[in-house]
C-alpha positions, 0 to 999 in steps of 0.5 A, a space after each residue: 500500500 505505502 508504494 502504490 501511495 508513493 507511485 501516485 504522490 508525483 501524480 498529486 503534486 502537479 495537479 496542485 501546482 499553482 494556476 499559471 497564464 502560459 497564454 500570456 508567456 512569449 515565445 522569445 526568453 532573454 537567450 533562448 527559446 521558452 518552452 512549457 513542461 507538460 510531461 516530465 521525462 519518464 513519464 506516461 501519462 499524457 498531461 496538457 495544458 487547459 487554456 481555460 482553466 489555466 492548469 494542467 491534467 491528464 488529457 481523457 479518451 472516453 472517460 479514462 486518463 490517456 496513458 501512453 502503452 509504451 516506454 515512459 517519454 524519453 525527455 520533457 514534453 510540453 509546448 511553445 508558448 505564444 505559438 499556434 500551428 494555424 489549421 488554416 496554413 496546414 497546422 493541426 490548431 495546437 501550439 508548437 510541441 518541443 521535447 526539452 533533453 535533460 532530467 526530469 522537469 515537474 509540470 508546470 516548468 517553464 524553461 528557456 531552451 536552445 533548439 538543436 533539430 526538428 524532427 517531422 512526422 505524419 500523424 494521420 495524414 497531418 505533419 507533427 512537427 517536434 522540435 527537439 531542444 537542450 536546456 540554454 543552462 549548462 547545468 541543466 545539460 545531460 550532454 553538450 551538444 551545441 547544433 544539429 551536426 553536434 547532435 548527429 555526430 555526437 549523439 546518433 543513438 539519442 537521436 535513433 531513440 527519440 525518432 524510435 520513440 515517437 514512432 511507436 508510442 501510439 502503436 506501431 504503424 500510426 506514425 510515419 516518419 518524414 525526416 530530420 531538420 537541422 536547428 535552424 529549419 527549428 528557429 524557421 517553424 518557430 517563427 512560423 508559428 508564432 503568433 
């Protein structure tokens, strides 16, 4: 009993995190990218961020708490504040998803980032665009890396995961790969879709 009380305590504390108007944050940070954790590293259960309410809970299918039926995500997950994927000009209507490489950050955690590459997916006919990205802090770093061809020379079995990872995680055979972009094309979709 006292380890299934243990296993939902982390669950407890985001949900009693402080209301916060992410709305209102801007895409640009002093020397980076801001991004908007929603999902801790290491964790399955897909949590967004409620306009309305100003607060984070787990996104529902059919009355139940999605809960990804795969490995835990491999970084946190969240979005870009201050960016809309247009449905209009070819988006899916959602801020721009960003995948922040480092330990586990709680919900609710906003970070100012540097983006490293891009990377598109087909999601149902429609184009997923994750940027991936790195702490600006050095000390937030699990490891330096400073641009795209940093992170493909260096770090190639990091970059073979995530893009396995975000294959698989909604069943094998839904996501379709497209291909990797370079940190600038990043800054490109960035700008885009910045309101």
């Amino acid at each position: 009993m006292r380890r299934f009380l243990f296993l939902l305590l982390p669950l407890s504390l985001w949900q009693c995190q402080p209301e916060k108007d992410f709305t209102q944050v801007p895409t640009y940070g002093e020397q980076g990218i801001h991004a908007v954790i929603e999902i801790p590293a290491g964790t399955n259960h897909k949590i967004e961020y409620q306009k309305g309410s100003k607060d984070f809970s787990v996104d529902q299918i059919d009355g139940q708490d999605r809960i990804i039926n795969f490995l835990p995500y491999p970084g946190n997950y969240g979005f870009i504040p201050a960016t809309e994927m247009d449905i209009v000009r070819g988006g899916d209507g959602d801020a721009l998803d960003i995948l922040v490489l480092c330990e586990s950050l709680p919900t609710a955690t906003l970070i100012e980032t540097k983006v490293i590459a891009t990377l598109l997916l087909r999601d149902n006919g429609e184009i997923d665009t994750k940027i991936i990205a790195v702490p600006v802090d050095p000390e937030l770093r699990i490891f330096d890396v400073g641009d795209f061809q940093d992170f493909l020379l260096h770090h190639d079995a990091a970059k073979r995961l995530i893009e396995t990872w975000f294959l698989n995680y909604k069943r094998r055979g839904t996501m379709e790969l497209i291909r990797w972009e370079d940190d600038q094309y990043a800054l490109q979709e960035i700008e885009k879709w910045t309101k």
